[in-house]
C-alpha positions in Angstrom: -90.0 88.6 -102.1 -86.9 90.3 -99.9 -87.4 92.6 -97.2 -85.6 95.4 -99.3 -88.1 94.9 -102.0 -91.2 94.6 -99.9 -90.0 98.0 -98.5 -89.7 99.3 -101.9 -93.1 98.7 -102.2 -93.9 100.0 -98.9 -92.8 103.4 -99.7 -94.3 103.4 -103.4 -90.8 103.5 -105.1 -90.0 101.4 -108.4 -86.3 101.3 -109.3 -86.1 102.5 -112.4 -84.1 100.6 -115.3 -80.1 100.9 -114.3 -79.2 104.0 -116.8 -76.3 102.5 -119.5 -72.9 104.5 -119.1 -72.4 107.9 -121.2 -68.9 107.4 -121.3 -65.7 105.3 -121.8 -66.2 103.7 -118.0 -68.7 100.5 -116.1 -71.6 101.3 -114.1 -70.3 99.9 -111.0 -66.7 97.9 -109.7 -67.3 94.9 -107.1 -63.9 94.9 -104.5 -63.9 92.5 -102.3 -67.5 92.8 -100.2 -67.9 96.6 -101.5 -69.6 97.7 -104.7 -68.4 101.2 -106.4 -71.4 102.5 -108.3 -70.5 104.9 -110.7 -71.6 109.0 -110.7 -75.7 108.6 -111.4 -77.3 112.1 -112.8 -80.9 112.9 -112.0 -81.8 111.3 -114.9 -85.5 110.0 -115.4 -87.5 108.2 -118.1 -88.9 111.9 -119.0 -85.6 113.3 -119.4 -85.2 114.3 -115.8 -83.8 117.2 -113.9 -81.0 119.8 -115.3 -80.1 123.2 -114.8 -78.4 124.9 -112.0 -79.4 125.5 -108.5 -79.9 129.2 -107.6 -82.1 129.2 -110.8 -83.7 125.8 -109.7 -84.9 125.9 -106.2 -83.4 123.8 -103.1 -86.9 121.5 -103.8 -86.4 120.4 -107.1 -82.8 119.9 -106.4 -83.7 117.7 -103.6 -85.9 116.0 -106.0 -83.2 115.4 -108.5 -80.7 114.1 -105.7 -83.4 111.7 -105.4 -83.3 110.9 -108.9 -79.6 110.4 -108.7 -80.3 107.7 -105.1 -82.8 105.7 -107.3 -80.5 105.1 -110.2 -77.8 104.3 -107.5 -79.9 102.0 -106.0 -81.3 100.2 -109.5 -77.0 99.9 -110.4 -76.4 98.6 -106.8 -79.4 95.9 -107.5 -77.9 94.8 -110.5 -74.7 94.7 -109.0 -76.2 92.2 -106.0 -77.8 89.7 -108.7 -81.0 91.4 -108.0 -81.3 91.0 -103.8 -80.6 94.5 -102.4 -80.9 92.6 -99.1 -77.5 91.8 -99.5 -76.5 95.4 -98.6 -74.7 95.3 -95.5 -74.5 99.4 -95.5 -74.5 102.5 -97.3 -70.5 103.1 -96.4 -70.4 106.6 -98.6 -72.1 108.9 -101.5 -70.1 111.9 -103.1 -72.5 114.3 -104.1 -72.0 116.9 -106.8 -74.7 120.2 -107.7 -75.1 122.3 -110.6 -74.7 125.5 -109.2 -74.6 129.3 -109.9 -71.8 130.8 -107.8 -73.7 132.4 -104.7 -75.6 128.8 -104.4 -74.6 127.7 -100.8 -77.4 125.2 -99.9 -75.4 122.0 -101.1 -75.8 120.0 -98.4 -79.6 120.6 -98.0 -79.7 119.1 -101.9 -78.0 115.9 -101.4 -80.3 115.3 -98.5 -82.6 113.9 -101.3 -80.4 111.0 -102.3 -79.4 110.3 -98.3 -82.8 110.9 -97.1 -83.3 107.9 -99.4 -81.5 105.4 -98.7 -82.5 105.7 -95.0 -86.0 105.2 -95.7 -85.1 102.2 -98.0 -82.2 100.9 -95.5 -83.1 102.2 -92.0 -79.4 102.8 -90.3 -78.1 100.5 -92.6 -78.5 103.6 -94.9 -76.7 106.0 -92.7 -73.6 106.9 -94.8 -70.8 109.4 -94.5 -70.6 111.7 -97.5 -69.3 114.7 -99.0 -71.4 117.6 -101.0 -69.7 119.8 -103.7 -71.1 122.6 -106.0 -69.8 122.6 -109.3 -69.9 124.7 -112.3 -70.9 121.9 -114.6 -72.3 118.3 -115.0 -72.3 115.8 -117.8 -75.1 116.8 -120.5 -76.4 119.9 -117.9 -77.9 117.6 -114.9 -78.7 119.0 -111.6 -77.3 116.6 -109.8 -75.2 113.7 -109.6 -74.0 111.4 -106.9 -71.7 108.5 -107.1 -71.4 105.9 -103.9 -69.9 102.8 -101.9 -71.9 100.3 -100.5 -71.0 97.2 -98.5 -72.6 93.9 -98.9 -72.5 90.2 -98.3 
């Protein structure tokens, strides 16, 4: 078993299946040694998390940023033939909320997602990123979060 996946376990997480695109586009690009994964919603086997922030609070958005790292991380497995210990580093993740106007707590929602991949990577999961409200998201998710990840 691989370090990533004995972590995985560590922490009580199971990847969930990597969701099928909505859309005219591929779950993830492989360039060179870095893997483009695709925007993931906070999409879950029950349906998930969607609304807007300001009417959901910053907790459950956290929680659906989360949702949105997971289903990164399940496309990035498939991506690596199935050994997420080939992830050199988490290079970037755009982050995009479901907000009401006066929602300014952005950032502290796409902690969720980053907050994850440093528990599953350590400082390999340190990352640059960027956090934008938005007025909309595809079929009324919270969140979504697309990112770049460098691997051997």
């Amino acid at each position: 078993m691989s370090k990533i996946e004995m972590r995985l376990i560590e922490l009580g997480i199971t990847l969930p299946s990597p969701p099928l695109p909505v859309a005219s586009y591929v779950p993830f690009v492989r360039s060179g040694n870095q893997i483009y994964v695709s925007g993931q919603v906070s999409m879950a086997p029950d349906g998930g998390i969607k609304g807007k922030l300001g009417e959901l609070d910053i907790e459950t958005g956290k929680s659906a940023a989360r949702l949105c790292g997971l289903n990164l991380l399940a496309q990035l497995k498939m991506a690596c033939d199935g050994d997420l210990d080939r992830l050199v580093r988490v290079v970037k993740l755009n982050g995009f909320v479901n907000v009401l106007s006066d929602f300014d707590a952005i950032p502290m929602v796409i902690n969720g997602c980053s907050d994850l991949m440093v528990e599953v990577f350590g400082e390999a999961g340190k990352h640059a990123r960027s956090a934008v409200g938005v007025a909309n998201l595809p079929l009324g998710f919270a969140v979504e979060v697309d990112g770049i990840f460098e691997i051997k």
